[in-house]
N, C-alpha and C positions, 0 to 999 in steps of 0.2 A: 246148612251149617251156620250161614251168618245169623240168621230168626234164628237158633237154638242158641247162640253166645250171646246175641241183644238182651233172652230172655234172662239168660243167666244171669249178666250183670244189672236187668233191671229187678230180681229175683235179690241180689245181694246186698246193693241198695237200700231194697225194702227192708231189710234182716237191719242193716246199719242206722235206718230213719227209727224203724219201732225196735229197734232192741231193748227186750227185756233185760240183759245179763246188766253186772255192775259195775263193768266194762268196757268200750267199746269194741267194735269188732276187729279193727285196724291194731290195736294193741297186743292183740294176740299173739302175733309172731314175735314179736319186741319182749313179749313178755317169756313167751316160750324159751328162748333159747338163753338168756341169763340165767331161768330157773332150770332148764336140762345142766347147763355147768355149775349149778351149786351140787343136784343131786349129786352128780360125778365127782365134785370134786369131797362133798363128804364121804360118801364112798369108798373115795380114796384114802380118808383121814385126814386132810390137808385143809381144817379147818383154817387157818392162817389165810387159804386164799379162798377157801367156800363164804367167810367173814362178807368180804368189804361186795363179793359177789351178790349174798343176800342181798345186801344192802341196796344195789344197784337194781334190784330185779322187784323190791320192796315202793322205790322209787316208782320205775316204771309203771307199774299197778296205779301207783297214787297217779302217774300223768293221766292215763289212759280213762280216772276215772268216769264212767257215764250218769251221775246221780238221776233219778226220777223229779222232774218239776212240776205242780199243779197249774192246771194252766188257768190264764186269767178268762172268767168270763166276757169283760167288757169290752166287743168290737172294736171301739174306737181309740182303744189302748194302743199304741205302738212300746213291743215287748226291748228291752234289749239283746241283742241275738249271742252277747258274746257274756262269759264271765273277764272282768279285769277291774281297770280303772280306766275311770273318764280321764283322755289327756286333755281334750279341748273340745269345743264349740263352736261352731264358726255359720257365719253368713254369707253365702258365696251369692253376689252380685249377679252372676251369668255362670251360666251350663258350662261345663267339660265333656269329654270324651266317657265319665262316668255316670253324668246327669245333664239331659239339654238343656236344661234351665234354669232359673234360678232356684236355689236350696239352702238348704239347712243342714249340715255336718255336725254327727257327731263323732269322735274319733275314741277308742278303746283299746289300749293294749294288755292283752294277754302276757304274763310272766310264766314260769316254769309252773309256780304252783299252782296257777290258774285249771281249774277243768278247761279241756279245749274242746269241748262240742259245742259248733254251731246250732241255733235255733231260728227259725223263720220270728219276725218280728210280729205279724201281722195275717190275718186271711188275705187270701188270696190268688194268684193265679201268676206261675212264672211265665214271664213271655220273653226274655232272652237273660243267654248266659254266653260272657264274654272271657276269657281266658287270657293273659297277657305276660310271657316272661320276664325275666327283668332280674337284679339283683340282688341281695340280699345283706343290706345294712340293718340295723339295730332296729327293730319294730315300734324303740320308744321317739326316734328322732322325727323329725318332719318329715326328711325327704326320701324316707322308708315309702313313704304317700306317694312319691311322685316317680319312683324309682324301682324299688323292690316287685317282685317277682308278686300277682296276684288276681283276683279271678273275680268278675263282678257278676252277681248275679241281680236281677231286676224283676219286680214284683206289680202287680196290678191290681190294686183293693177290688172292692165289690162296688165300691162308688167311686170308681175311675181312675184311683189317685194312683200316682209312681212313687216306688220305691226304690230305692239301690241301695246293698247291703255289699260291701266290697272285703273278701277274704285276702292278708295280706300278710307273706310270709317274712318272717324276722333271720335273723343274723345265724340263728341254730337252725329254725326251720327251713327244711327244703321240700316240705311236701306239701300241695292245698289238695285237701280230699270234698268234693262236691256232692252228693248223692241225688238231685233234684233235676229234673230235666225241663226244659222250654215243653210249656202248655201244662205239667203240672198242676193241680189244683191241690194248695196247701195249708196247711193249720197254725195259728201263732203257737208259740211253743214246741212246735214239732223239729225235730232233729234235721237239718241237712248239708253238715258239713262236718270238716274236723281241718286245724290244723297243728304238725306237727312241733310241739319243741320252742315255743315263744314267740308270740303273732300279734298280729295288729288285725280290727277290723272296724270300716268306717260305715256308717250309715249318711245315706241324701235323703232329707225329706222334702216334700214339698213348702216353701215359705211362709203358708199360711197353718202348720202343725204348731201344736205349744210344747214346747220342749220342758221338763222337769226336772231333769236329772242335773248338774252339775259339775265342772273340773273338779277334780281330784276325787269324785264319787267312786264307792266301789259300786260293781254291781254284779248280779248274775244274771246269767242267758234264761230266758224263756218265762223268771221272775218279775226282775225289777222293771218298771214303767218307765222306758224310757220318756215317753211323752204321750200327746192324745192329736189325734187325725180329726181335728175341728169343721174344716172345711167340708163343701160336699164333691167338689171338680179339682179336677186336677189345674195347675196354674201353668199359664201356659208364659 
């Protein structure tokens, strides 16, 4: 029984990474049951409340959207994994609990109208996923970073380097959906997450990457260059 549920959900997963639809898969119930109470409520004739109903269910569509992105050829591209805005950049002296060592942050929050699918930045190979509850202040603030509710997962180029790409849920958001598993071997551009309803997600790179993008940049997941992977080792 448990191999038949592992498979199931490694089975689901995959349906959520390569989804075709224009959708993602998680939106579906969210979107179902507004649109079952419009039916009904025209039905009824009670446009007056089927109105504002639509409207809500029209929405939800637009959050949930999954666009198709071409993916960049250029290995040494580091992709940005999130659609939003760059809030900051930073240079972190020494390692945390999310990066052992010295790094390069980039910080991005997601708004309502942002798409909310994660994308892997980079090829590569995940070698651990950390999970960490916490609360849930405003996605746009700092200490959303040091506090809020969110899920770091960690990547291994093909030429040794470390990544940390950290899911981090906002003020509305109360769900981070994951779909990638430890040992994983992954594609840049490729799907492996979602968060719910207005989010933050920070990227660590290693100190010797060239960063491109900019504060106040818009950007989108799986598209825009965040930066290029210059080095050949990881820095220790």
């Amino acid at each position: 029984m448990i191999k038949k549920q592992n498979l199931e959900l490694v089975t689901l997963n995959q349906r959520k990474t390569y989804n075709r639809l224009p959708i993602a898969w998680e939106g579906i119930p969210f979107i179902a049951l507004p649109l079952a109470a419009t039916a009904v409520l025209l039905f009824l004739g009670w446009k007056l409340f089927a109105i504002p109903m639509m409207v809500l269910t029209l929405f939800i569509i637009y959050f949930f959207r999954d666009p198709e992105r071409p993916q960049i050829p250029n290995e040494s591209a580091i992709l940005t994994p999130a659609d939003g805005k760059v809030l900051a950049i930073e240079e972190l002296p020494e390692g945390d609990n999310r990066y052992p060592n010295r790094a390069k942050k980039v910080s991005i929050f997601m708004s309502l109208f942002n798409a909310h699918i994660n994308r892997i930045p980079i090829n590569g190979k995940i070698t651990s996923l950390s999970y960490h509850p916490g609360r849930f202040f405003s996605a746009n603030r700092d200490k959303a970073s040091l506090y809020n509710e969110h899920n770091v997962v960690t990547l291994e180029t093909y030429n040794k380097a470390k990544i940390a790409f950290v899911q981090i849920a906002g003020i509305i958001a109360r769900r981070i959906s994951c779909w990638v598993h430890e040992g994983d071997i992954v594609e840049a551009g490729q799907r492996f997450g979602l968060i719910r309803f207005g989010s933050r997600l920070e990227v660590y790179l290693p100190p010797h990457c060239t960063i491109i993008v900019t504060k106040g940049q818009k950007v989108k997941a799986g598209q825009t260059i965040l930066g290029y992977l210059d080095g050949t080792e990881d820095q220790k």
